[in-house]
N, CA and C of each residue as an Amber inpcrd file, in Angstrom:
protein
   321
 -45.5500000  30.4150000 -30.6870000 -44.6750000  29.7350000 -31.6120000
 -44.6530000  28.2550000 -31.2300000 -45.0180000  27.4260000 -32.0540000
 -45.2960000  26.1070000 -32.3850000 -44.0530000  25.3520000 -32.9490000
 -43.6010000  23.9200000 -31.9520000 -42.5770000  23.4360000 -32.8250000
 -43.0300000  22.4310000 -33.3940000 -42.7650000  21.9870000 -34.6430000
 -43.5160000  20.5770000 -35.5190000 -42.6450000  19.7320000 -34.8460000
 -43.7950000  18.1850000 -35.1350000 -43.3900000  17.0500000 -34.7850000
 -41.8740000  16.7990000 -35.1670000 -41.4100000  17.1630000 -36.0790000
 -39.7170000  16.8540000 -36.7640000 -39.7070000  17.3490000 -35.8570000
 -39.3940000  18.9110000 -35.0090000 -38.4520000  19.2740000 -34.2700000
 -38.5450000  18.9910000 -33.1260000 -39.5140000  18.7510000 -32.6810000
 -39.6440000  17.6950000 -31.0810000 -38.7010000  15.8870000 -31.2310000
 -39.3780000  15.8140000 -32.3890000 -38.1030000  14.0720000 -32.3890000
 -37.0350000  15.1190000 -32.6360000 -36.4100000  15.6170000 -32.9700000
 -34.6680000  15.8900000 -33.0860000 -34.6080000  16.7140000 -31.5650000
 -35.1620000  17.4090000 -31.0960000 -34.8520000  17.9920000 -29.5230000
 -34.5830000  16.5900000 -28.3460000 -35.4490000  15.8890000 -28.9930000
 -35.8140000  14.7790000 -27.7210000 -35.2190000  13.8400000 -28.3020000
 -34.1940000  13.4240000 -29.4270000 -33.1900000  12.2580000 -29.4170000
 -32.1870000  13.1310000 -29.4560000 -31.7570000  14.2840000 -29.6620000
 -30.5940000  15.1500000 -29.4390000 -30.3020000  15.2770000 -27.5750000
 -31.3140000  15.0810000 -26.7050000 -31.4300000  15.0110000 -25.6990000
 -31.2270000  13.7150000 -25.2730000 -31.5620000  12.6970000 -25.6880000
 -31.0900000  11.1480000 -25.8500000 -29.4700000  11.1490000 -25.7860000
 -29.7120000  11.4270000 -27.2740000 -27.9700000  10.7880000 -27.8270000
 -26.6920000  11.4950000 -26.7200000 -27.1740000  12.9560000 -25.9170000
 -25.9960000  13.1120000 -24.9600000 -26.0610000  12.5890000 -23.7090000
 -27.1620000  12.0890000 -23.6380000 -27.5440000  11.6400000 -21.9870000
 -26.4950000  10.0990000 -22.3430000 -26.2130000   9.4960000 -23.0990000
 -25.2880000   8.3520000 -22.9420000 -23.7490000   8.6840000 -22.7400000
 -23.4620000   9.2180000 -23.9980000 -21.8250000   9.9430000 -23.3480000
 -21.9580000  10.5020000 -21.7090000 -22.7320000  11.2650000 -21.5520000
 -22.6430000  11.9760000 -19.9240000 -22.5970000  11.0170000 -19.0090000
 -23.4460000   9.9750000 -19.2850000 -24.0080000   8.7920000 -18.5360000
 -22.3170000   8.4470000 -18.2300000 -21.7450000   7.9400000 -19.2430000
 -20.6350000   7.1780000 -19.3820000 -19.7990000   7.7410000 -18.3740000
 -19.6630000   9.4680000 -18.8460000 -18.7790000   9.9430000 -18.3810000
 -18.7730000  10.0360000 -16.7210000 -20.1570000  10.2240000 -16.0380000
 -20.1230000  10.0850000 -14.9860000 -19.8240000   9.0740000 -14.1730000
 -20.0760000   7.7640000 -14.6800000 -20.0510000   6.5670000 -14.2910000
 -18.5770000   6.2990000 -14.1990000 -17.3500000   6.9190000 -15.1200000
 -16.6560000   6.5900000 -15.3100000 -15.6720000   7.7480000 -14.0960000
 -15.7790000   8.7360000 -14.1740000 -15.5300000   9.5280000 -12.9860000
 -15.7540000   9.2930000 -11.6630000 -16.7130000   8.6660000 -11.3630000
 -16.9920000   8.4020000 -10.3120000 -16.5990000   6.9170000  -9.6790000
 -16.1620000   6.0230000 -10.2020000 -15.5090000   4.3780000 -10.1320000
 -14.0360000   4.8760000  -9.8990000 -13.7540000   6.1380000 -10.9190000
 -12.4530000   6.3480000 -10.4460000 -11.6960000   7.2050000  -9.2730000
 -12.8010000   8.0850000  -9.0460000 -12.8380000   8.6840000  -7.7070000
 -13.0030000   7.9700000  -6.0990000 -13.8550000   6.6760000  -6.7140000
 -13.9670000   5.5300000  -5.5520000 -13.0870000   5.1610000  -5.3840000
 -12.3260000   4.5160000  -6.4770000 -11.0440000   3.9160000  -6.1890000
  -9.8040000   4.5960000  -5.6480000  -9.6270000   6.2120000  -5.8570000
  -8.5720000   6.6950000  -5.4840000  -9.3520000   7.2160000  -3.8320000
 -10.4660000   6.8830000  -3.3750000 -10.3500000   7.0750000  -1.9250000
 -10.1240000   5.7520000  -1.5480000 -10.1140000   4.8050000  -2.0700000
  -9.9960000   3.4520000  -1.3450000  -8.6200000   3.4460000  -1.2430000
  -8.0400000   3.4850000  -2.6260000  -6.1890000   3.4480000  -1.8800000
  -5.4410000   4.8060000  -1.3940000  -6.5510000   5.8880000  -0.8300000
  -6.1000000   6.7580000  -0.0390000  -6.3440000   5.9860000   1.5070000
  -7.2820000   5.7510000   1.6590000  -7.7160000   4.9670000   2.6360000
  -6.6740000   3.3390000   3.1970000  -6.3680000   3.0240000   2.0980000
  -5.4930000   2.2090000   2.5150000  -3.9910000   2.3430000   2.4990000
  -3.5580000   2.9110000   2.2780000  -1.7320000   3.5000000   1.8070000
  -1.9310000   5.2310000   2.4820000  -2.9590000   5.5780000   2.8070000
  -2.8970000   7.0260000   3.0290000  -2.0730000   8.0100000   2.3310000
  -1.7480000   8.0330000   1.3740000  -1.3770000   8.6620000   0.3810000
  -1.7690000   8.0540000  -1.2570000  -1.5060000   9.1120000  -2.5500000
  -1.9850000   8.5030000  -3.5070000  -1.1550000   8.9710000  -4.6130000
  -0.5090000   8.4910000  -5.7600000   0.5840000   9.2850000  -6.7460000
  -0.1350000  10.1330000  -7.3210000  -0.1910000  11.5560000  -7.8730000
  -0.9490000  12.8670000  -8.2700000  -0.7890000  12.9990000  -9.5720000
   0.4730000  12.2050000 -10.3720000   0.2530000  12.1730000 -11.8000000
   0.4940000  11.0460000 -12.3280000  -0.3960000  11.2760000 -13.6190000
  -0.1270000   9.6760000 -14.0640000   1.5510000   9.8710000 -15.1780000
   1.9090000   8.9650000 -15.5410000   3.2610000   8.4600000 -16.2180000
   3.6170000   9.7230000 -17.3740000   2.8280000   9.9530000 -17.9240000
   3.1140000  11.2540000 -18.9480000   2.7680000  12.5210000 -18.5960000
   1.9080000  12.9310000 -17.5260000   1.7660000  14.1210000 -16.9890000
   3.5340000  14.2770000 -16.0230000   3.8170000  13.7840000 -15.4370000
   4.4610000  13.5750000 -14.8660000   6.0390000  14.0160000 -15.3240000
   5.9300000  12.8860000 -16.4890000   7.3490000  13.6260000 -17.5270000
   7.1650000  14.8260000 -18.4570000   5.8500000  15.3010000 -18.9560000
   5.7720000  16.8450000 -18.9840000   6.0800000  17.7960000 -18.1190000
   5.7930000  17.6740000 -16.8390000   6.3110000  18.5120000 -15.5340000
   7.4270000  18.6260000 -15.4540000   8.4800000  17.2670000 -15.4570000
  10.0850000  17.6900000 -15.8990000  10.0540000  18.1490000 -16.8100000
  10.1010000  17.8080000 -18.0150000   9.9600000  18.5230000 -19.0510000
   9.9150000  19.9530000 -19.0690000   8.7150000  20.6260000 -18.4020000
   8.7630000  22.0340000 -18.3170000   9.2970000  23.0030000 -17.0300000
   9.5610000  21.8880000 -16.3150000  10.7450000  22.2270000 -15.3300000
  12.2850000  22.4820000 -15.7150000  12.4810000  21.1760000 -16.9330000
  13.8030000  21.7660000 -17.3400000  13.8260000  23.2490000 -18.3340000
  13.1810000  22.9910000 -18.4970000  12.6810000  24.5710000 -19.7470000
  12.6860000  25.7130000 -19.0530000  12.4300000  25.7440000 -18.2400000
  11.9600000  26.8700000 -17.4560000  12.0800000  27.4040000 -16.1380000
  13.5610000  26.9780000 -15.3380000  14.1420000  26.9040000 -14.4150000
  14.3040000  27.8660000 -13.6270000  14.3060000  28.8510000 -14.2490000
  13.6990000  30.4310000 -13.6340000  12.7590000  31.2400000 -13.3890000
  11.2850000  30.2270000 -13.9750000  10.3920000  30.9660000 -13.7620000
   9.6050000  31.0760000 -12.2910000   8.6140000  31.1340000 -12.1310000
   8.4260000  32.3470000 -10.5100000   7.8790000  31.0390000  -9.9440000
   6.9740000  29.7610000 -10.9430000   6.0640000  28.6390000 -10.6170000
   7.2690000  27.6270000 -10.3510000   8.3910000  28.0350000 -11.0110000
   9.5090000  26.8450000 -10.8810000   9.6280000  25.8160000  -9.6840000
  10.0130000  26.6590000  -8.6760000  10.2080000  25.8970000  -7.2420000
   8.8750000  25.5070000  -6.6090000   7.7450000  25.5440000  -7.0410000
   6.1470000  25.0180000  -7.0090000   6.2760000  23.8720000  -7.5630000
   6.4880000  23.5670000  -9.1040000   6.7840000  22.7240000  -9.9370000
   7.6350000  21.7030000  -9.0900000   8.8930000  22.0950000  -8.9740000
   9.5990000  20.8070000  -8.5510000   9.3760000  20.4760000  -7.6430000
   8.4930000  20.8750000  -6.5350000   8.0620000  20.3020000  -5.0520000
   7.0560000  19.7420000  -5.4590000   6.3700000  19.8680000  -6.1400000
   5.1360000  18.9520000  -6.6630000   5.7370000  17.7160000  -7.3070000
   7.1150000  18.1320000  -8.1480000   7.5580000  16.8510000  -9.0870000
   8.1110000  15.9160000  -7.5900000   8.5460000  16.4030000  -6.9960000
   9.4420000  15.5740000  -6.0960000   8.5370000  15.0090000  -5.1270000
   7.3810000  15.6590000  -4.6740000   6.1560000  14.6160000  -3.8810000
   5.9050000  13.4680000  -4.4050000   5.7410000  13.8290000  -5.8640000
   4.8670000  12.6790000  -6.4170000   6.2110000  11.6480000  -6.4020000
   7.4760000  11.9520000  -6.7820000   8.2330000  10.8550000  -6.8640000
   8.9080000  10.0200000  -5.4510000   8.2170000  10.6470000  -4.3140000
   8.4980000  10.4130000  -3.4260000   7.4520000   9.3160000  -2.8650000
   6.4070000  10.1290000  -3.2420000   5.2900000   9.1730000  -3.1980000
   4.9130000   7.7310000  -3.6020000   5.2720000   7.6410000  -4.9370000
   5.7230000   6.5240000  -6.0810000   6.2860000   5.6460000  -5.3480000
   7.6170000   6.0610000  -4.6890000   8.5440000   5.0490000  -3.8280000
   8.1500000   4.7650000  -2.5770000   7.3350000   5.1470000  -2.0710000
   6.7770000   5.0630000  -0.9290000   5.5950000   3.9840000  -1.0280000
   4.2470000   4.2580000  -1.8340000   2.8830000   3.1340000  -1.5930000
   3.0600000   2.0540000  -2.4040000   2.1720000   1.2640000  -1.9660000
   2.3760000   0.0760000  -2.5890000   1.7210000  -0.4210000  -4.0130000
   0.7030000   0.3730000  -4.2730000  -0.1170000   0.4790000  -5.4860000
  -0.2310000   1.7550000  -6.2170000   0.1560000   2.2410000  -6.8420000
  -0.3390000   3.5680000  -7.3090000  -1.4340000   3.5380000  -8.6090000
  -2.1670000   4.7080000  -8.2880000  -3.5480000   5.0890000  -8.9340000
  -3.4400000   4.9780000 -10.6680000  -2.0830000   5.5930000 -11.0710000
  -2.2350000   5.5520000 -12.8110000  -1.0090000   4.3930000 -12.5530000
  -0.9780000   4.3300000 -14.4480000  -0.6310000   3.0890000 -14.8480000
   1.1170000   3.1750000 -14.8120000   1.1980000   2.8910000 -13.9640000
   2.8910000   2.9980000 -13.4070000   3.5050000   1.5920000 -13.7290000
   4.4380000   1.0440000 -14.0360000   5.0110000   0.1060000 -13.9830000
   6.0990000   0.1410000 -12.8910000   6.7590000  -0.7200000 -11.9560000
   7.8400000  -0.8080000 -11.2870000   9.3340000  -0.2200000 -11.9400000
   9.5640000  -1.0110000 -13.2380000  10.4610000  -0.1620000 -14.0310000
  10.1860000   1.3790000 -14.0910000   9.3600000   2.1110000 -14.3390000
   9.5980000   3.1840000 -14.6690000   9.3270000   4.1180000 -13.2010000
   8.8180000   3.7540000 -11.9850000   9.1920000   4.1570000 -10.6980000
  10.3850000   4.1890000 -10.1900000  10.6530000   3.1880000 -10.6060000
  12.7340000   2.9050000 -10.2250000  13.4180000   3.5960000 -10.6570000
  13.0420000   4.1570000 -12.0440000  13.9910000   5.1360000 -13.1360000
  14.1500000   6.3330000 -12.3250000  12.7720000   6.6600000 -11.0480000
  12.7260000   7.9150000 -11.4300000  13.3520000   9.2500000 -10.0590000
  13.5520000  10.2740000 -10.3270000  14.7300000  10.7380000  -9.4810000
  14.1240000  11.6420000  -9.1340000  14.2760000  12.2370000  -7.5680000
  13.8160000  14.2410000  -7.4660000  14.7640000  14.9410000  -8.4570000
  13.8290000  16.1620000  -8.2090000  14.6420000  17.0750000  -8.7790000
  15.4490000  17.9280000  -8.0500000  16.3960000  18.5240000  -7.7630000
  17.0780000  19.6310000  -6.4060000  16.7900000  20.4370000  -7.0670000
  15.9660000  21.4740000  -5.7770000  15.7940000  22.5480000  -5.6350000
  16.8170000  23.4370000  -6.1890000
């Protein structure tokens, strides 16, 4: 079984056209993985969520205060906000205002 010239150009720019997104994507994963060992390396610690992951976790912490992941949840919420107040740069896009806002949760 023989593929015609059409289907070799569409295999081999279909093979093109994803090698750039991937390209991207790796390039872009990996600058950001550099950077979060550099300010692990320098602050030895690093904040674990960025600004809206972060308020989803309360979020489904307040929702769900009984469930079995609960007290997992809020020790994770309360690292990271501990963390926040602690280094001097953090990894996602944090502003000072909204670090200041922000509170543990009690167990």
């Amino acid at each position: 079984m023989a593929f015609s010239a059409a289907a070799w150009v569409v295999m081999v720019g279909s093979i093109a056209l994803l090698w750039i997104p991937a390209s991207w994507a790796l390039f872009r994963t990996l600058r950001d993985e550099d950077r979060k060992l550099e300010l692990l390396n320098e602050q030895s610690k690093i904040d674990t969520y960025s600004p809206q992951a972060l308020e989803e976790l309360r979020e489904w912490i307040r929702s769900h205060p009984d469930d079995k992941y609960a007290p997992e949840a809020r020790k994770r919420y309360n690292d990271c906000v501990e963390t926040l107040c602690d280094i001097d740069e953090p990894f996602y896009d944090w502003s000072d205002a909204e670090i200041e806002e922000l509170q543990t949760i009690s167990e």
